[in-house]
N, C-alpha and C positions, 0 to 999 in steps of 0.2 A: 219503607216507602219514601221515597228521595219524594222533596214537594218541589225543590227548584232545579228542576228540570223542562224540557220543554214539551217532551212526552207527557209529561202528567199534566200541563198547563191545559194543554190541546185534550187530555183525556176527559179532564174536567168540565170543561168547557162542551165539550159535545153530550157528557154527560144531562150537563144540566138543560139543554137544547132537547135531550130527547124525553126526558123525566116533563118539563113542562109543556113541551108540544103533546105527551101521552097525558098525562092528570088529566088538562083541561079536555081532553073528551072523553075520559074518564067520570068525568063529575058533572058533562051537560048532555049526557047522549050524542056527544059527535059522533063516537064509535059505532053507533048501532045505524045514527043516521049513515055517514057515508057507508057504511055495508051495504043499508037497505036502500038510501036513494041515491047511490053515486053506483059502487060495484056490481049490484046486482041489475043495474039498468044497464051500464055497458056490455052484459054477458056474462058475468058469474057467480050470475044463481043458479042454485041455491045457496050458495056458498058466501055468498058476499060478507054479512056478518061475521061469521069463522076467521075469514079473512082477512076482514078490519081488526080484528081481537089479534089474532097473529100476527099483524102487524105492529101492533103498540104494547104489544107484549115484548116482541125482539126490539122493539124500543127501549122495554123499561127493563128487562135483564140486562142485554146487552148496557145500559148507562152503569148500571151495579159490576159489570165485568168489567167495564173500560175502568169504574171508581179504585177495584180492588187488583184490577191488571192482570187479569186474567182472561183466558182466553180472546184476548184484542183480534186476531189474525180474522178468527171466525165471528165477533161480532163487526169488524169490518166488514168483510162479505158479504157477511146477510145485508148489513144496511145498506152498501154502499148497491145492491140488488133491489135493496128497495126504494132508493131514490130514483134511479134511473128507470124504474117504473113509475114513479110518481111521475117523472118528466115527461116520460112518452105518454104516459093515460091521462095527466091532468094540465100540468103546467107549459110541455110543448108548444100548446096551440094559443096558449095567454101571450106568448113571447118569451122574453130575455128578462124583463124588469120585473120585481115583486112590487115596488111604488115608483112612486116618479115618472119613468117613462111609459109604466104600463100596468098592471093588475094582474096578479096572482100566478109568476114569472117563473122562470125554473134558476134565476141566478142563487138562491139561496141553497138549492139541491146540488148544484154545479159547485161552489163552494164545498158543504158539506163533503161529497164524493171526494173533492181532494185530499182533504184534511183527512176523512178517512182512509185513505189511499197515503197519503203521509207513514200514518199509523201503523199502516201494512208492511211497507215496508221495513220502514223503521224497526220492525221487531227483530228480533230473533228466529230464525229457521222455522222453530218449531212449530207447528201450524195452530197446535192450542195453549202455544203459551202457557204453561202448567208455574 
């Protein structure tokens, strides 16, 4: 595993971005809350819960595949599928800014998406990176 490179930099980094964004509603009920009072009010109940858990799941695998470089291509996807849901179902309608200009912004997911999308390409053909 080469560490000075800038694939693994960016690997790392996103890594830790989605291990900490998952713990922490891992360990206070966010998870269950947004299932039950965010997803399943907009429309997908019963489902919401399952949902939220499926999501911070492919959170917390996908940071373990990005750590050990594998399969990057299809933990891109997924994620970069599940931001651009966050944007349109949550942070869309806040605006552009996460602070400063405004509250709870999609610029952090827009970000993300690219960096991910970086990743994407940047690999190799192979779609699960073995």
């Amino acid at each position: 595993m080469k560490i000075n490179n800038s694939s693994f930099i960016l690997r790392y980094a996103i890594a830790v971005i989605f291990i900490a964004h998952s713990a922490f509603g891992i360990f206070n009920n966010g998870i269950n809350d947004f299932g039950n009072l965010f997803l399943n009010q907009i429309g997908f109940a019963p489902f919401g819960v399952p949902l939220a858990w499926s999501i911070k799941l492919i959170h917390l695998f996908g940071a373990f595949f990005l750590l050990i470089n594998r399969y990057v291509k299809l933990v891109c996807i997924l994620n970069i599928f599940i931001l651009i849901m966050g944007i349109i179902l949550v942070h869309f309608k806040e605006g552009w800014f996460v602070v400063g200009g405004g509250r709870n912004g999609m610029e952090f997911n827009f970000l993300l998406i690219f960096v991910l999308f970086s990743l994407y390409v940047g690999e190799k053909n192979r779609f699960y990176n073995r």
